[in-house]
N, C-alpha and C positions, 0 to 999 in steps of 0.2 A: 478315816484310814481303813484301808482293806482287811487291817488281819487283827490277833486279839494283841489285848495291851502287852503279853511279854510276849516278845517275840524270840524264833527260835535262832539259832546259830546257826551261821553257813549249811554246815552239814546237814540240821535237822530241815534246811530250807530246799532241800536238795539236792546242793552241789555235790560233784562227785570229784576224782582224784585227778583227771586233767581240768577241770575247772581251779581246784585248788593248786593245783603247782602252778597255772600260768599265774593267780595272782601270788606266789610266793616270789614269782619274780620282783615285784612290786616293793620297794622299800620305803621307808620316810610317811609322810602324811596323807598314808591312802588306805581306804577302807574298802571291802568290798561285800558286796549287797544284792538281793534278786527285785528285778520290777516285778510291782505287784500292779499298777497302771499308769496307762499314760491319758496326759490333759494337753491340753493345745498348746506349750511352751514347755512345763516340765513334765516329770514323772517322779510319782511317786515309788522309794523302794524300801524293802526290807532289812534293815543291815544285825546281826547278833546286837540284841537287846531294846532294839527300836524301830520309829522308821520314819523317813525322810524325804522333803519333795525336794526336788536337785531340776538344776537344768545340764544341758548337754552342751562342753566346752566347742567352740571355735572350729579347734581342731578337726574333732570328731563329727561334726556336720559336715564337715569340707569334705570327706572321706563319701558322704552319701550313705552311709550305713546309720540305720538310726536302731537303740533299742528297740526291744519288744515285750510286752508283756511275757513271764518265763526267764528273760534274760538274765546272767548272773552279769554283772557293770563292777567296774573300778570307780570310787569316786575318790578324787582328790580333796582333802578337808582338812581344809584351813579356818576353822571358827574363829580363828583371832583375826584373820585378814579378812575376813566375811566370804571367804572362796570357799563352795562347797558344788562341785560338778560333777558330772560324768565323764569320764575321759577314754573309756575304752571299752570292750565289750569281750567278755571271757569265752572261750572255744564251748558253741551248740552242741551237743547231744543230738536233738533233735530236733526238725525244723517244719513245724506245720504251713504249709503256705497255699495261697492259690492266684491264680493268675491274676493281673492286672490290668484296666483298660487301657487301651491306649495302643498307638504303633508300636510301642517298645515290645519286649518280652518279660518285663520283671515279673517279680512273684509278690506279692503282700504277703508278709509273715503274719501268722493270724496270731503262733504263738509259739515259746521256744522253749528246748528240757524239757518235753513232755514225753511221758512213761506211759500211758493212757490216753487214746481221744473214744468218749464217750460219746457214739453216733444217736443223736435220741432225734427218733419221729414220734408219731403218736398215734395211738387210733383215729379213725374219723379222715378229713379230707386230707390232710396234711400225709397219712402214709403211702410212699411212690419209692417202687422196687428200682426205678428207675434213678433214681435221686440217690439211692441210698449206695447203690452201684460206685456213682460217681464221687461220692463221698468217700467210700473205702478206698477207691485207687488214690486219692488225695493224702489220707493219712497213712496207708502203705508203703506210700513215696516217704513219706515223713522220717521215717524208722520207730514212729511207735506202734503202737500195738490196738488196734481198735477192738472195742467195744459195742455191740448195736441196744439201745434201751428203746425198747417200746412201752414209750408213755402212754398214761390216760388206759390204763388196760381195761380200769372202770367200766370203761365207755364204752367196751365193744361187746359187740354180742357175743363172742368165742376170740378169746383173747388167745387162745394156745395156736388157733388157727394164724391168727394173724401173726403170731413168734413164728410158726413154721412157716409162712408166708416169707419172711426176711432172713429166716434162716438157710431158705433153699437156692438165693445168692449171694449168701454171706459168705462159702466157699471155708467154712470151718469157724468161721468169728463168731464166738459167742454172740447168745442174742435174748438178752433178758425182758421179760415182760415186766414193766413196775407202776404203780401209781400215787405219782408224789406228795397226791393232797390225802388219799386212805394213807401213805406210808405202807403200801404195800409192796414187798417184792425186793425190800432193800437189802436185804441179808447178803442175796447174792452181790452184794458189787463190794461187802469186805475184802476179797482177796484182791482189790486193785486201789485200794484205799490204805496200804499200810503206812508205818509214817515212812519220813521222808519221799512217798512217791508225789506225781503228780499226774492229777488229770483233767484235760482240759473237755469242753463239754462243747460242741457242736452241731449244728442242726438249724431249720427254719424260725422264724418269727411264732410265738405262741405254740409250741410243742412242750414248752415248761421246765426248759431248763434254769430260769433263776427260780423256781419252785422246788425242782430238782437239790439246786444248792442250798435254798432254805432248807429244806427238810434234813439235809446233811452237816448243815451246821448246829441247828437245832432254835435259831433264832430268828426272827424275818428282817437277816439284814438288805434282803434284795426287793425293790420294789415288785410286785406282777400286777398283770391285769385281769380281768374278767373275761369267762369267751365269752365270745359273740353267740348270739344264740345258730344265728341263722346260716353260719361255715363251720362253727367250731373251732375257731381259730381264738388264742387271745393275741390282747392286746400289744403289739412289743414295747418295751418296757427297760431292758437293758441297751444303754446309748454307749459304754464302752466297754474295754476288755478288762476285769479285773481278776486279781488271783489271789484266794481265802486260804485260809489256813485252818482247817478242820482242830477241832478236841482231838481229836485224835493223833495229830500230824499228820497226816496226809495234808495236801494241797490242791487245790481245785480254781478250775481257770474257767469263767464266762466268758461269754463271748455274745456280742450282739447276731440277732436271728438275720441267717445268708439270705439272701434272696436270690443270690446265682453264686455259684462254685466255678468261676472257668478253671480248668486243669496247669494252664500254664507251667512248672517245671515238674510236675506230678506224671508226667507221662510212665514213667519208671514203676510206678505202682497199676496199672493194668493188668500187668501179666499177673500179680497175685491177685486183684480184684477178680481177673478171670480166667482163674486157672482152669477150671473146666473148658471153655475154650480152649487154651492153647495146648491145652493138652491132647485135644481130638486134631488141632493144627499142624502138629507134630506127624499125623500119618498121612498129610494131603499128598497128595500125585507130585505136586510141585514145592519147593521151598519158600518160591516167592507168590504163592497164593494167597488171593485178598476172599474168598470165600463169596467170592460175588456171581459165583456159575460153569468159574473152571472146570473143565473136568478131573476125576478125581479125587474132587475136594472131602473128606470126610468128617469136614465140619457141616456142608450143606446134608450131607448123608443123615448128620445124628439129626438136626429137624426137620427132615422128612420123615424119618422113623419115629418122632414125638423126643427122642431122648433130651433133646436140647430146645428148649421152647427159642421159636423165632423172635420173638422181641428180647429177648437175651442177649441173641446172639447182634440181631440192629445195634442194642445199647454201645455191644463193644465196638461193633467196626463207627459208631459214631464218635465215641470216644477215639478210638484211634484217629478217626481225620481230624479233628478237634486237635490233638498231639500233634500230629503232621501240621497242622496250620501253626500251631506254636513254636513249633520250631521255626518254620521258617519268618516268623514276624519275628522271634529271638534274633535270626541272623542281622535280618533287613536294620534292626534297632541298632545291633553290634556295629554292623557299618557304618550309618548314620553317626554314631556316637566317636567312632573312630575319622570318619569325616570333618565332623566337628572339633575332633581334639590339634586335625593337621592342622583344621584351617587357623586356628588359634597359634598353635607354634609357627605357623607361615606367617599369622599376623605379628607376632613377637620379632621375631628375624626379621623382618624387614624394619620395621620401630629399631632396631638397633643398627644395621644398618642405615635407616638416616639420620640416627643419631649421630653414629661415628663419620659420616660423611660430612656434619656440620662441624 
């Protein structure tokens, strides 16, 4: 199990006050609980004084909405009947997501009620200004609050360098330097660690965030690997999304290392990802300028002047068509699905009419 043997109450688990009234609606033999993770049929979750693997009723599949790790769930629990399920899912807070393959437009929820996403790169190959970019408009969109941790500080030859390095498109986000295996550099991340909060912890394959959560829990309940000598990478190591429970109360959410972030419904977090931009956008000649030569333009102005480095400003407008593409593979999915829903009610109606015709 994910968290320690007593476990805390609703409240100390995170829930907040529309979480609690929608299960106050809830009467009779139901309990409610946070996922702390999910397995290939159930999930394991948290409920005041314990915790419990449940599967997810009938019902609640049929809807397409499946928990997520973070989620506060309704279960229904009947231990005399041996029915103990999932039946509902209590109103998000917040919604870490990123786009999903496929025609459609969905989002993958990575994780949900999260108060913190803690961005960790790390010195060495793994650090990209570019990466890190697309990461914050991701959790921007989210509604929590990121974090940047520059892991492995160890390792680098000027570690402060490399914090300013991230911090000069972090656009105001904190950006702590730390190293998980010295234990250095932890102090700072108290003020996002009080109890009841949470924070989930994001980032590439071997940057150290299940080292990260050892060091925070203070036991090695997370497997890690070894780096490799020869990239500085380790081994990945975490294969699902689980959520701890600090000594402290705090809560902290793994997550297995991304190998791609697409933006999918995150488009909405750019403009604070790049506020710098939009804000030099705001004086262009034209309203509808894409910054590509216009005249006018006084975004192409600030990097010609050096103020605005040009790969900055690529990052955004590639992000941006990346959003432009998502939306409209969101529409095309929407169609398709609404396509599909006719042709099914055309197939019904007609099964009834030749029914009643016989």
């Amino acid at each position: 199990m994910t968290a320690q043997d007593t476990v805390p109450t609703l409240r100390e688990l995170g829930a907040h006050g529309e979480q609690e009234a929608a299960f106050a609606r809830y009467a009779g033999p139901y309990i409610a609980g946070r996922v702390a993770s999910r397995h290939r049929t159930a999930f394991d979750v948290l409920v005041p004084g314990s915790a419990v693997r449940v599967g997810v009723s009938g019902a609640l599949r049929r809807t397409g909405r499946a928990p997520a790790v973070g989620d506060f769930v309704v279960i229904l629990d009947r231990p005399e009947a041996g029915t103990r399920m999932i039946v509902a899912i209590l109103p998000r807070r917040t919604t870490v997501s990123r786009g999903a393959p496929g025609e459609g437009g969905d989002a993958q929820v990575i994780a949900a009620n999260i108060d913190t996403v803690f961005v960790v790169t790390a010195a060495g190959s793994d650090f990209n200004l570019r990466r890190l970019e697309r990461y914050l408009a991701v959790v921007h969109a989210s509604g929590a609050a990121p974090v940047i941790l520059v892991n492995k500080a160890d390792l680098a030859d000027d570690a402060e360098a490399l914090r300013a390095e991230a911090a000069a498109v972090a656009g105001g986000v904190p950006v702590l330097a730390v190293s998980a295996l010295q234990g250095s550099g932890f102090s700072a991340l108290a003020p996002f660690l009080q109890p009841g909060q949470t924070v989930a912890l994001i980032g590439s394959s071997g940057v150290g965030k299940s080292t990260i959560i050892n060091a925070l829990i203070t036991d090695a309940r997370q497997e890690t690997g070894h780096v490799r000598a020869y990239d500085g990478k380790g081994r990945h190591t975490t294969s699902v999304r689980q959520l701890f429970v600090l000594p402290g109360g705090a809560m902290v959410i793994d997550n297995p290392g991304l190998r791609e972030i697409p933006l999918g419904s995150a488009a909405a977090g750019i403009g604070e990802a790049f506020a710098d931009v939009i804000g030099l956008a705001a004086r262009c000649r034209y309203g509808d300028c894409r910054h590509e030569g216009e005249p006018g333009c006084a975004v192409r102005a600030a990097v010609e002047d050096g103020s605005l480095p040009e790969a900055r400003l690529q990052s955004y407008l590639r992000l941006v068509r990346e959003a432009e593409f998502q939306a409209e593979k969101a529409a095309i999915g929407l169609k398709r699905m609404e396509k599909r829903k006719w042709k099914g009610i055309g197939a019904e109606a007609r099964r009834f009419r030749d029914d009643r015709g016989h």
